[in-house]
C-alpha positions as CSV (number, residue, x, y, z in Angstrom):
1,X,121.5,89.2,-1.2
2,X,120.5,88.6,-5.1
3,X,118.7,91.6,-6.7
4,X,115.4,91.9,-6.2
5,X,115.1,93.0,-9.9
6,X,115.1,89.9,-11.8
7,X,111.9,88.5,-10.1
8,X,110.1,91.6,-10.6
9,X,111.1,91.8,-14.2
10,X,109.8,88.4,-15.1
11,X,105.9,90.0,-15.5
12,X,107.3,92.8,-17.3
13,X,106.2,91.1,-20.8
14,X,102.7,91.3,-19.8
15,X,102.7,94.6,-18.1
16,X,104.7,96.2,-20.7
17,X,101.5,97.4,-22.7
18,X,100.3,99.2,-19.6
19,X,99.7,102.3,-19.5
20,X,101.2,104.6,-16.5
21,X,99.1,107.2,-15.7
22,X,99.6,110.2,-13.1
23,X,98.1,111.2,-10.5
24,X,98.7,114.3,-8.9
25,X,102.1,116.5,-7.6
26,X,102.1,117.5,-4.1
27,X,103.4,120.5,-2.9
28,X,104.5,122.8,-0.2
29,X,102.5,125.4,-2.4
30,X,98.9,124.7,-3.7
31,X,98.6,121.8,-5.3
32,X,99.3,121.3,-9.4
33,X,97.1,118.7,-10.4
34,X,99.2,117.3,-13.6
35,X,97.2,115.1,-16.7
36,X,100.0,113.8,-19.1
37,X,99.3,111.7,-21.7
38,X,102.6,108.7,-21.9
39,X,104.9,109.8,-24.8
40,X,106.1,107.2,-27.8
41,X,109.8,108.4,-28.0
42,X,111.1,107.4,-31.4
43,X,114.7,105.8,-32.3
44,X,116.5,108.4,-33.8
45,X,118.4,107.6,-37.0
46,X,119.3,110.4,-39.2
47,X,119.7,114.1,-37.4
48,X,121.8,113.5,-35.4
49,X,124.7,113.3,-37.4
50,X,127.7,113.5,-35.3
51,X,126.5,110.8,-33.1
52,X,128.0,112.2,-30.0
53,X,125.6,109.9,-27.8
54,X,128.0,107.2,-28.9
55,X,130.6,106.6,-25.7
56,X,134.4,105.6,-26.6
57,X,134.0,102.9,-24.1
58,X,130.3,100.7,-22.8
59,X,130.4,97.5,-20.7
60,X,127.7,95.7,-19.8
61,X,127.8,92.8,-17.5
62,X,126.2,89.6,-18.1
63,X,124.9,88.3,-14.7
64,X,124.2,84.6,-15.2
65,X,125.8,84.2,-18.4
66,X,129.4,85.0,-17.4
67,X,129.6,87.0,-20.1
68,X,131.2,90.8,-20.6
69,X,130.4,93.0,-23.4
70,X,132.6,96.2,-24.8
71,X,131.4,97.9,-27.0
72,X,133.9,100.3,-28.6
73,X,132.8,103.6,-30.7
74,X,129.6,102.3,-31.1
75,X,130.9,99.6,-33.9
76,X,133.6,97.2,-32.1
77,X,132.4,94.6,-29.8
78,X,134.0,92.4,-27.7
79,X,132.9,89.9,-25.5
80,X,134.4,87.7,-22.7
81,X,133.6,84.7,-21.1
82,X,134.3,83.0,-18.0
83,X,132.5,79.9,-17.3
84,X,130.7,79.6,-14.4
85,X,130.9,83.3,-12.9
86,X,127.8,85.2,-12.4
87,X,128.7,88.7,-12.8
88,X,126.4,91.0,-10.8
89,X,128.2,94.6,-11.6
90,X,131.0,95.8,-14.2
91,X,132.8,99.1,-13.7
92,X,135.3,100.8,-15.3
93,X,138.4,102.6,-13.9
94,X,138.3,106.1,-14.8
95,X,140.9,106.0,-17.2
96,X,139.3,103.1,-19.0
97,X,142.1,100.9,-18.6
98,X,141.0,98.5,-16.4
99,X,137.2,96.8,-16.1
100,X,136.3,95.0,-12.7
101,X,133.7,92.8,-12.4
102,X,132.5,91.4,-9.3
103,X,131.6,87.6,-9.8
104,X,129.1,87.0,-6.8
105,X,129.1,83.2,-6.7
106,X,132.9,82.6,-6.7
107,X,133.9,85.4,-4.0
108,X,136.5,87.3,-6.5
109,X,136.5,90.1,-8.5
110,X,138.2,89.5,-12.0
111,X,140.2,92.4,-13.6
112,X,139.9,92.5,-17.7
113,X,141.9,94.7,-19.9
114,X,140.0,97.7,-20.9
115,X,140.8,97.2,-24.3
116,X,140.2,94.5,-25.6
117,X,138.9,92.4,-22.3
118,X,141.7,90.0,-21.6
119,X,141.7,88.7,-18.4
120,X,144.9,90.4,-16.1
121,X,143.8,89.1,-12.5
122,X,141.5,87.8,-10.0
123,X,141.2,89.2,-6.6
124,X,139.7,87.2,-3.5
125,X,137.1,88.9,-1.4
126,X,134.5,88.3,0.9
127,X,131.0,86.6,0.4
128,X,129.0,87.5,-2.6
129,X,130.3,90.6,-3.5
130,X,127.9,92.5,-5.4
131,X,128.0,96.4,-5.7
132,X,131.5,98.6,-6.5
133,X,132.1,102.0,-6.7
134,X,135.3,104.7,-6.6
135,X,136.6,107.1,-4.2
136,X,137.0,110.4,-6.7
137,X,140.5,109.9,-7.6
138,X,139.8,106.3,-8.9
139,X,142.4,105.1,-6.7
140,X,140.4,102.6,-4.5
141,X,137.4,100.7,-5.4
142,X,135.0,99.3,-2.7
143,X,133.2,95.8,-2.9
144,X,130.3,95.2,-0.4
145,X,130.2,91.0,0.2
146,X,126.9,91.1,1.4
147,X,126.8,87.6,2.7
148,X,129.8,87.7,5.1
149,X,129.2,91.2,5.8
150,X,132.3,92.9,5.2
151,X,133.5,95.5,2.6
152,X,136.7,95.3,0.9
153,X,139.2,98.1,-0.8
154,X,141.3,97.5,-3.4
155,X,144.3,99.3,-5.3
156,X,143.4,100.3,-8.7
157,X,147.2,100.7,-9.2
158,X,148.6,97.7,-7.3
159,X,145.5,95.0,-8.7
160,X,145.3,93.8,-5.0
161,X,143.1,94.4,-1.8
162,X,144.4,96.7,0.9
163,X,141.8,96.0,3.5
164,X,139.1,94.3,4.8
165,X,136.8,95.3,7.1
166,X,133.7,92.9,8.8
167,X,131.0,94.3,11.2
168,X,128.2,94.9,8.9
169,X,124.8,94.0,8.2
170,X,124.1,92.9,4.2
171,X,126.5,96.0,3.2
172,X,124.8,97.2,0.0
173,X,126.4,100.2,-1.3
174,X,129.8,102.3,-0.2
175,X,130.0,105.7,-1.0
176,X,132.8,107.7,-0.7
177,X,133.2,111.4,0.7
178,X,135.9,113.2,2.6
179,X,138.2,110.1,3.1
180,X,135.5,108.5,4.5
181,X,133.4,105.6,3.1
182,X,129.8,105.5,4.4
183,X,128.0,102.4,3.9
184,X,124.6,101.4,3.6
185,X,123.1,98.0,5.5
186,X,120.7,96.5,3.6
187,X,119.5,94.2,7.3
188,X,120.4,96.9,10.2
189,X,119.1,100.4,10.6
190,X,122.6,101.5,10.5
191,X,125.1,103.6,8.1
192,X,128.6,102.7,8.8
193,X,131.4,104.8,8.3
194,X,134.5,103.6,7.1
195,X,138.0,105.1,7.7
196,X,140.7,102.8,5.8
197,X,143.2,103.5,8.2
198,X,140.9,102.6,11.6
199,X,138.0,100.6,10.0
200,X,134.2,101.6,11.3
201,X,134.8,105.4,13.2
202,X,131.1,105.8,13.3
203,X,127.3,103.9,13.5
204,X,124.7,106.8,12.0
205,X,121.6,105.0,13.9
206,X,118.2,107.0,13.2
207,X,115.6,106.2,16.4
208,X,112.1,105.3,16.0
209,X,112.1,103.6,12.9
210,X,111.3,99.8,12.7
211,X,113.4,97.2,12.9
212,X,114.2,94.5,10.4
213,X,113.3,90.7,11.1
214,X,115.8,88.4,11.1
215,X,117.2,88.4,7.5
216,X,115.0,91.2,6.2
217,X,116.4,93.4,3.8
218,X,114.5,96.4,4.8
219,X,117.0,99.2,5.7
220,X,119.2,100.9,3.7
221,X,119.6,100.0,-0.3
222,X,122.2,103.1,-0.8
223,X,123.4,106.0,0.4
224,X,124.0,109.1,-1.3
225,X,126.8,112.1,0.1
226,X,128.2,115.4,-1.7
227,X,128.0,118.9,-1.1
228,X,128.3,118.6,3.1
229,X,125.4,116.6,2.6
230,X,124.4,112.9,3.3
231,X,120.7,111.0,2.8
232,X,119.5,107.8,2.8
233,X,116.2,106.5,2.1
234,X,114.8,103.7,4.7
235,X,113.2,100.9,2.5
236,X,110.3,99.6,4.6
237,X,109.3,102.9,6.2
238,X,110.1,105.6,3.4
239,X,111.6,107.8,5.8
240,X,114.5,110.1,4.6
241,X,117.8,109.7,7.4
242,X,119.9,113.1,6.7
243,X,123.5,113.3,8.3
244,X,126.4,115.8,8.0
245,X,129.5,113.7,6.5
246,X,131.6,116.4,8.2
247,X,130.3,115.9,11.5
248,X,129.0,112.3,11.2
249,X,125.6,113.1,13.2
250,X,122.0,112.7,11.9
251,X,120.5,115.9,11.4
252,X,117.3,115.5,10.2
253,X,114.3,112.6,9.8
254,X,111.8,113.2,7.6
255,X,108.8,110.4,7.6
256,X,105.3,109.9,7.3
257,X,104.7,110.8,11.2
258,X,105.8,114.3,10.7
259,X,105.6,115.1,6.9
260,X,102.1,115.5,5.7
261,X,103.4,115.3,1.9
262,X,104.7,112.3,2.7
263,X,102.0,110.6,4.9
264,X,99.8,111.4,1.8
265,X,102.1,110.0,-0.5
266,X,102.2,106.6,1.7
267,X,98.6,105.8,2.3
268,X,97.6,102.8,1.4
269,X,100.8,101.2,0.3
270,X,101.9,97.7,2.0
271,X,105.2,97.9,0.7
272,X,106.7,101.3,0.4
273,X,109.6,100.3,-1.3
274,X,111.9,103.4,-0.7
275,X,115.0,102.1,-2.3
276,X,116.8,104.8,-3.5
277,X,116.9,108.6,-3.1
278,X,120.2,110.1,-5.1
279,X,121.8,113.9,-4.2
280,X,121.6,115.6,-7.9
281,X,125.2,116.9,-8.7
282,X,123.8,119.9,-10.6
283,X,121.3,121.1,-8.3
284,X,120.8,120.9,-4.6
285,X,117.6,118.5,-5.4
286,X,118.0,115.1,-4.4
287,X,115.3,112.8,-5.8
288,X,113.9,109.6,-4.1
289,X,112.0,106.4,-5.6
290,X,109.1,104.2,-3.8
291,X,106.8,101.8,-5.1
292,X,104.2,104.9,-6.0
293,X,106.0,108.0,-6.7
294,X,109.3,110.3,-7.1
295,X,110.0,112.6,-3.8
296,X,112.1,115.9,-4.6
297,X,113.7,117.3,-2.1
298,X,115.6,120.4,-1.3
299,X,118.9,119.7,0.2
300,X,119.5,123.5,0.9
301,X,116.3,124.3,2.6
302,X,116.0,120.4,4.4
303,X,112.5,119.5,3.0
304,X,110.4,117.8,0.8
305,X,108.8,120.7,-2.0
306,X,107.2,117.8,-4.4
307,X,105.6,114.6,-4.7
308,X,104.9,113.0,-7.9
309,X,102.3,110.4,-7.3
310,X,101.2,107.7,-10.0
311,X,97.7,106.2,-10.5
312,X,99.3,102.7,-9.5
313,X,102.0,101.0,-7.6
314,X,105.6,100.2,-9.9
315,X,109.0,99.1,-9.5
316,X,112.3,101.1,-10.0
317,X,115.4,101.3,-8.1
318,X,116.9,103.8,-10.5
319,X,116.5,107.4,-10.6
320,X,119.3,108.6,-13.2
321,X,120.3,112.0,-12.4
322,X,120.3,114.7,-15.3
323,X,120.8,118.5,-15.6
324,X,117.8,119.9,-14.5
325,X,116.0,116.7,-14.5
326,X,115.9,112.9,-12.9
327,X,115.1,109.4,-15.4
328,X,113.5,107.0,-13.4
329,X,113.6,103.1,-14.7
330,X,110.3,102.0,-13.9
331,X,111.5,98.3,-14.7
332,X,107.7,96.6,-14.3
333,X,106.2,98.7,-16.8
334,X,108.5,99.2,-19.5
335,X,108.7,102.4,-19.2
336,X,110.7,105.8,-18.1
337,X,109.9,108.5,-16.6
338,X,111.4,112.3,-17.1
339,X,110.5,114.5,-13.9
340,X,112.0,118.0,-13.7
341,X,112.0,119.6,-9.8
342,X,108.4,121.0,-10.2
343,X,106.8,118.5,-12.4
344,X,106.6,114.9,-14.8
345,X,108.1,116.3,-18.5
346,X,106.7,112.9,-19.5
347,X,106.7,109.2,-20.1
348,X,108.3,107.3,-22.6
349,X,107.4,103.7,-23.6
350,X,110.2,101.2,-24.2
351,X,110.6,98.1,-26.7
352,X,111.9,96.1,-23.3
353,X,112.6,95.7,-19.6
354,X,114.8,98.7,-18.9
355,X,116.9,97.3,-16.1
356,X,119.5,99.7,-15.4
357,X,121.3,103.2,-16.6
358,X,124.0,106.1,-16.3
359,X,124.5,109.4,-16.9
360,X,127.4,110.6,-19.1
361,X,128.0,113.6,-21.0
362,X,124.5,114.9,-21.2
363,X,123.0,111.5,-21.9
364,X,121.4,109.0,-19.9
365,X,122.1,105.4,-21.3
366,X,120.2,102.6,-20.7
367,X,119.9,98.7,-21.2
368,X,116.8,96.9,-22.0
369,X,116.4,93.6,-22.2
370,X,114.1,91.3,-24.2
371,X,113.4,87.6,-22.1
372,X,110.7,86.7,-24.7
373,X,114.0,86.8,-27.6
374,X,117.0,86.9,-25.3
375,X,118.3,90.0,-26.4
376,X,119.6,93.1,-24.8
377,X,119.8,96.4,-26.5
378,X,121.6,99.7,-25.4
379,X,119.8,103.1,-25.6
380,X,121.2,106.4,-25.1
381,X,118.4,109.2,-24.1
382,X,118.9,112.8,-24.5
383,X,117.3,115.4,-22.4
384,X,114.3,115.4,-24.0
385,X,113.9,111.4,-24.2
386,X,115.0,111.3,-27.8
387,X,116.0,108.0,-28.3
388,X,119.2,107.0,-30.3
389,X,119.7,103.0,-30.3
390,X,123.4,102.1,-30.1
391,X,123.7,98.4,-30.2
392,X,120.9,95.1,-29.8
393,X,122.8,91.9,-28.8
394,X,122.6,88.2,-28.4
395,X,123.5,89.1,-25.2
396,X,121.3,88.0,-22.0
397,X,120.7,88.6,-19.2
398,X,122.4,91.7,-18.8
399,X,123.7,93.0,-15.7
400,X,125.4,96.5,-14.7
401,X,126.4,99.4,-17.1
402,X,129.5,101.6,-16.8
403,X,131.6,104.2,-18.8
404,X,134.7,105.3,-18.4
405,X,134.4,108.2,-15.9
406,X,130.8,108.5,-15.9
407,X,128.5,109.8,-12.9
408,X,127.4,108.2,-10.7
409,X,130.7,105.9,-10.9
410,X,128.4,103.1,-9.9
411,X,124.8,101.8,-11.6
């Protein structure tokens, strides 16, 4: 599966002076009608003085290009090329000392030298690999190969994989919890969990909700798990799966049929486009994008308490989680979002597509890219959307984003 992203982004030049406007927040309690006027966030330059936006360590990926891009205190850079690889995600081991990137045309994932980017080793895997992510320790990392359906595990220490396991349907995202790895299909109305030792222990299967058509990527984009507590959002339906990772049984479903918020929230939409809805690690909020709006949702109480609705449709697959708050990428518009729990904070308009971000010590950081001058700059936003510019690069397209020990520990 390629990323749906880079189509979508192509009418972003055009779009980009639109203006975003809201709508309403619906509630459990009365409803707070909202009218918020889309903020101009400018580059800051001079008060922040001790720069501590500026990461030891960024890498950025460069998709098509073949191309990898450190960036070092802010001032060294460092690029690396290998010809012919199309790099769909770059990560970072926690320590910094290795950078994986997962080539999705040539079935391997090359290991680089977290220092200066030299290349150390390539490791075989499935079919397209794509996304990669950690288990806590940063011992193993997990590749999903969407296109042979199978997820591999591979030593951080030992550079090699351990396992292989097939069975799944366009694997889109593993997540690990509790020595288990649950992982979302992208093509099956399943969430397959993953014990390294025995392989699949466990198909979570949520009933009445439809079915995807032969090669239709319309279930699962991710899965989010911490805190006893695992969600999913289902793409074509918008209806929130919750399971206990402890017990590996569904344990709530939460959809338009029998939420009122949410069958409100739906109406009229062809394409709900609920890709992603993320468990907050510093509140029990978890926050969930579609193609119209931002669901909160209480993980403690089960349920939906807000709905932001916008006056028109957009695109984003990224809500960033923050302290108190969620960014959300809203890649067609050129644009982000700031939503606390209760209500939008505001909108800020950006000089670009922004494509992707992560959180890391109490800033979000984000790159935008420019198709129109093949360019791709890298933002780092404070809590209040101040925005402090660290780098713009000959450097296009861009594709993933990672710091050293940053959360999530995957785009």
């Amino acid at each position: 599966m390629k990323r749906k992203i880079s189509n979508r982004l192509t009418t972003s030049i055009k779009n980009g002076t639109e203006k975003i406007k809201t709508k309403k927040l619906l509630s459990l309690f009365p409803l707070l009608f909202l009218f918020a006027l889309t903020q101009c966030a400018e580059k800051e330059t001079n008060t922040n003085t001790k720069k501590d936006y500026i990461p030891q360590k960024i890498v950025l990926g460069g998709e098509t290009s073949g191309k990898i891009l450190l960036i070092k205190n802010g001032k060294e850079k460092i690029i690396q090329e290998i010809k012919g690889a199309v790099f769909h995600q770059v990560i970072m081991s926690h320590d910094g000392k290795f950078i994986f990137a997962a080539s999705s045309n040539q079935n391997k994932v090359y290991v680089f030298d977290g220092d200066n980017l030299s290349l150390i080793k390539t490791i075989d895997v499935g079919e397209h690999p794509t996304h990669m992510t950690f288990d806590d320790e940063g011992k193993i990392l997990s590749v999903v190969n969407e296109d042979s359906g199978e997820v591999s595990f591979i030593s951080v220490e030992r550079l090699e994989e351990l396992k292989r396991f097939s069975g799944f349907s366009t694997p889109h995202f593993a997540r690990f919890y509790k020595n288990l790895w649950f992982v979302a299909n992208f093509s099956s109305n399943r969430i397959s969990v993953v014990d390294l030792e025995k392989g699949i222990v466990k198909e979570l299967i949520p009933s009445g909700i439809p079915e995807c058509e032969k090669n239709e990527e319309c279930a699962f984009f991710d899965v989010s798990v911490k805190s006893g507590t695992g969600l999913a959002f289902h793409k074509k339906s918008g209806t929130i799966i919750e399971f206990n990772p402890h017990t590996l049984e569904i344990t709530k479903l939460t959809g338009k049929e029998n939420s009122p918020l949410l069958k409100k929230a739906y109406e009229g939409l062809e394409d709900v486009s609920a890709f992603r809805i993320v468990l907050s690690p510093f509140e029990p909020i978890a926050y969930g994008v579609f193609s119209k709006g931002v669901i909160m949702y209480d993980y403690v109480a089960r349920d939906i308490f807000n709905i932001w609705i916008s006056d028109e449709e957009f695109f984003s697959q990224f809500p960033i989680e923050y302290p108190g708050k969620v960014f959300v990428l809203l890649h067609d518009k050129n644009k982000i979002a700031i939503l606390s729990k209760f209500k939008l904070e505001k909108i800020i308009d950006i000089e670009g597509v922004p494509v992707e971000g992560i959180y890391y010590n109490r800033y979000v950081y984000v790159f935008v890219t420019d198709e129109k001058n093949q360019r791709t700059k890298l933002l780092a936003l404070d809590g209040e959307g101040k925005i402090f510019e660290i780098a713009d690069e000959n450097f296009f397209p861009a594709e993933g984003i990672h710091i050293p020990g940053a959360y999530p520990y995957c785009h």
